[in-house]
N, C-alpha and C positions, 0 to 999 in steps of 0.2 A: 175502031177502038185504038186507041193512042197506045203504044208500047210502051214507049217513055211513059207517059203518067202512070200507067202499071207498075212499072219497073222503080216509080218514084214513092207510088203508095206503098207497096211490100216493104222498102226500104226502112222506112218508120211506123210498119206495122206496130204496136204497141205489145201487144200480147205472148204472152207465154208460147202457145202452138199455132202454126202457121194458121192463116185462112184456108178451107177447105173449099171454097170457091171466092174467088174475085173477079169482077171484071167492071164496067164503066157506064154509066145512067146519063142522059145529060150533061154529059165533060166531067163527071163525080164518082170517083170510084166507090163502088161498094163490096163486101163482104160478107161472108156468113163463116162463124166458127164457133166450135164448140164451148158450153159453160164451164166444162171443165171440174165438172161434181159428178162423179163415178155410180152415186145413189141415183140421183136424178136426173140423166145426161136432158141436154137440151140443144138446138143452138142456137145461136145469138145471130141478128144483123147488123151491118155496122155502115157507115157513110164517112168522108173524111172530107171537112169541110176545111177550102183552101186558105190555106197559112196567110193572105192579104189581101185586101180589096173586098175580100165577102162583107157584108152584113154581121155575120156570127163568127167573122175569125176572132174578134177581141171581144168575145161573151167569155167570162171569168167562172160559170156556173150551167152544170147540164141541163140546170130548172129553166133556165132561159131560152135556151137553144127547144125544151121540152116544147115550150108555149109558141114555137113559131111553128112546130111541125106536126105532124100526125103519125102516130105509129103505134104498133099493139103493144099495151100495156104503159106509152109512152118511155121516152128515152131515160134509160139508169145506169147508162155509163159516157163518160165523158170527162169537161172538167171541173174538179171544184174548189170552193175556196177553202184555204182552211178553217178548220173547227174541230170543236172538245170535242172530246169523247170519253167519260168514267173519270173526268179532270184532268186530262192527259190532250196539249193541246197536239192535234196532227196537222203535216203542213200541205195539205190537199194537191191539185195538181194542174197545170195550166193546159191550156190547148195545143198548145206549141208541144210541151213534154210528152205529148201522148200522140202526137203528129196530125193533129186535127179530127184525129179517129172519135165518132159518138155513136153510139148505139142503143139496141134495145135488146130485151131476152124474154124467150118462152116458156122461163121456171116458175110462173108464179103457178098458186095454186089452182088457178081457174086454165093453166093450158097442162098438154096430155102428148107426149111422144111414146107413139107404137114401139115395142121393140123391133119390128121388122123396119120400120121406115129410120129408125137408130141406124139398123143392119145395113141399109145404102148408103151410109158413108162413116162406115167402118168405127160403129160406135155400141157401145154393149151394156145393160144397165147391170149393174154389182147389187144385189141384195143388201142391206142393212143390216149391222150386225145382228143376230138373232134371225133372219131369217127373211124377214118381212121388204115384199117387195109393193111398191105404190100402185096403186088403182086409179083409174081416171074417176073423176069427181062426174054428180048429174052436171048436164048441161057442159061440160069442159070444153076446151075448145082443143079439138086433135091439129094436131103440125104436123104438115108433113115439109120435105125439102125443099121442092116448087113452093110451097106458101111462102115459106121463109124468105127463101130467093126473091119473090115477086116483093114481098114484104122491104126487105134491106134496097132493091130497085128504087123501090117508092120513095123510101127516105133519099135516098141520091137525088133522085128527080124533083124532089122539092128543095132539097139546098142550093141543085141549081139552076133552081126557076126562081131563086131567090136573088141571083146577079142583077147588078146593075145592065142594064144595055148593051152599053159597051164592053159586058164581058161575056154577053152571054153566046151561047155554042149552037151555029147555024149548021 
C-alpha cells in the first residue's frame, strides 16, 4: 500500500468527518464513512478516481461514472452538473472539486444497520423526535462493516481495472 497515495487521498478528502477506514484496492483508494443523519446513521463507500489519464476523470455527472460500475444501490455521490431546483438555479460540482471522491450509501429504505454493528465504529442511532425509532423493513438488506468495506473495495477495483495499460498496477 502506497503511503503517499494515502497521504494524497485524505488530503482532499471532500467530507465533513474524516473517513473511518481508508486504505487502497488496485492502486485506488478507497473509503467508508458515515452519512452523517443521527436518525438514520448508515455508512457510505467511496473510491477516488484519478484526477488524469483515467477514463472517468473528465465525467461531468455521477449518472455516468454510475453506468460504468457496479455497486449497492449504485453511485449518489459524486459530480454534478448544475441544475434547478424550486427555480433556483445551483452550480452543482465538478470532479476535481470533490477530489475525485464517488460513492455510494446504505440509507435507502431497502438497507438496515444493527445498532450493535453502528456500535463498532462508534456510531449511535438518536430516536426521532417523538420517540420513534426505524425498524428494518421485510426482506432488508442488513450492513454490517466488512460488507461495506468489501463493498467500497469493489468499487476501487473497478475504476482500476478501468486503466488504460499503461497505467495499470502490477
Amino acid at each position: 500500500m502506497s503511503e503517499a497515495l494515502l497521504i494524497a487521498a485524505r488530503n482532499v478528502w471532500p467530507m465533513k468527518s474524516d473517513p473511518i477506514e481508508i486504505g487502497i484496492e488496485n492502486g485506488i483508494p478507497w473509503a467508508i464513512a458515515q452519512n452523517g443523519n443521527p436518525y438514520m446513521p448508515a455508512l457510505c463507500g467511496y473510491a477516488q478516481i484519478p484526477a488524469e489519464g483515467h477514463p472517468l476523470s473528465t465525467v461531468d455527472h455521477f449518472r455516468t461514472i454510475d453506468d460504468a460500475v457496479r455497486t449497492p444501490g449504485g453511485i449518489t455521490w459524486g459530480p454534478i452538473t448544475p441544475f434547478e431546483l424550486a427555480g433556483k438555479m445551483l452550480p452543482g460540482r465538478t470532479l476535481a472539486e470533490i477530489g475525485g471522491w464517488v460513492g455510494f450509501d446504505t440509507g435507502h429504505s431497502w438497507d438496515y444497520w444493527d445498532d450493535l454493528e453502528l456500535a463498532r465504529v462508534g456510531l449511535t442511532r438518536v430516536p426521532f423526535p417523538g420517540g420513534y425509532v426505524p425498524e428494518s423493513l421485510p426482506n432488508a438488506k442488513y450492513w454490517t462493516v466488512d460488507a461495506i468495506r468489501d463493498a467500497a473495495k469493489t468499487l476501487a477495483s473497478q475504476i482500476g481495472y478501468m486503466r488504460t495499460p499503461s497505467q495499470a498496477v502490477i
